[in-house]
C-alpha positions as CSV (number, residue, x, y, z in Angstrom):
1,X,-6.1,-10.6,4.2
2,X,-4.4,-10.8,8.1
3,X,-0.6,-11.5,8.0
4,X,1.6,-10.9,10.5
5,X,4.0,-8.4,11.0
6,X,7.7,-8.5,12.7
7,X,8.9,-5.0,14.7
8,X,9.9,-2.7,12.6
9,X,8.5,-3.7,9.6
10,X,7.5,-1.0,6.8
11,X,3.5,-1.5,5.5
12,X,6.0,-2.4,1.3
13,X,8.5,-4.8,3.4
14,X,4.8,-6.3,4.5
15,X,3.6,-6.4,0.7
16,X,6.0,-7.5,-0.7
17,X,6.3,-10.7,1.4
18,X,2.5,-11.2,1.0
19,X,1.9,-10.0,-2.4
20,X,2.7,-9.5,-6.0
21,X,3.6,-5.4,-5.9
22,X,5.0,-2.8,-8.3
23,X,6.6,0.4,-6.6
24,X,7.9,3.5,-7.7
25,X,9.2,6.1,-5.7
26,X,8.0,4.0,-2.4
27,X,4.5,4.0,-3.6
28,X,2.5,1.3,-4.7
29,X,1.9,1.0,-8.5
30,X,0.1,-2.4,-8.8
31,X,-1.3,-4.9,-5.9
32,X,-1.3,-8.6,-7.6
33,X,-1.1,-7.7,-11.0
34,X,-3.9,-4.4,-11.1
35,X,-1.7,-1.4,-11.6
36,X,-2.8,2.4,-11.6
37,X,-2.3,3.8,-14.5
38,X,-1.9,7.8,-15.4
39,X,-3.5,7.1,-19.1
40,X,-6.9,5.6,-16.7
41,X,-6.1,8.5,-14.1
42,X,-6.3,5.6,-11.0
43,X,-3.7,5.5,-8.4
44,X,-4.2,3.1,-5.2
45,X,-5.4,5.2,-2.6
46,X,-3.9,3.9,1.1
47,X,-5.6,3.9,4.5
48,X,-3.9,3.3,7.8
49,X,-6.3,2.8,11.1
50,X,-9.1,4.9,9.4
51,X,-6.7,7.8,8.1
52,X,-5.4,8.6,4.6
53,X,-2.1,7.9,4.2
54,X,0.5,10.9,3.6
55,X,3.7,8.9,2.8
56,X,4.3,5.9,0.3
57,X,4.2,2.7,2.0
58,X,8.3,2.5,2.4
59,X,7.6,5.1,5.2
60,X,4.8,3.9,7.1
61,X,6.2,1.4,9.7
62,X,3.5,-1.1,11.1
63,X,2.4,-2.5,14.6
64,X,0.3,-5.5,15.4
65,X,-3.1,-4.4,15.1
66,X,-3.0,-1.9,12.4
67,X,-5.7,-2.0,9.9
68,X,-4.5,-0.9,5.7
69,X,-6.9,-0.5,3.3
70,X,-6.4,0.2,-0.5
71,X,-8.7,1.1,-2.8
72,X,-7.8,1.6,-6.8
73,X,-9.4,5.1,-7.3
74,X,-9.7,7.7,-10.1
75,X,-8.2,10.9,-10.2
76,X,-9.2,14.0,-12.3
């Protein structure tokens, strides 16, 4: 999905404006209702222009352009 972004916006200020998101700690938890969940071992996994992400998404301040992709992924 493309939505815009205003200067200075974080990539959760972003979600939560466009989408239905649970958040601990600044991390996402759940993206429109599909949650990770430590019972499953999943966690949504975050990529930002091509390169993991290494802050939750309350950190990670977004330009025009930027690409984010998450993907719900297992963990052992």
């Amino acid at each position: 999905k493309e939505v815009a972004v205003k200067e200075g916006q974080t990539l959760m200020d972003v979600m939560k404006e466009n989408f239905e998101v649970e958040e601990a700690g600044g991390f996402i938890n759940g993206i429109d209702g599909i949650m990770a969940s430590e019972s499953e071992k999943t966690y949504w996994h975050l990529v930002v222009n091509g390169e993991d992400a290494m802050t939750g998404a309350n950190e990670i301040e977004l330009k025009d352009g930027d690409k984010i992709e998450f993907d719900l992924r297992n963990y052992e």
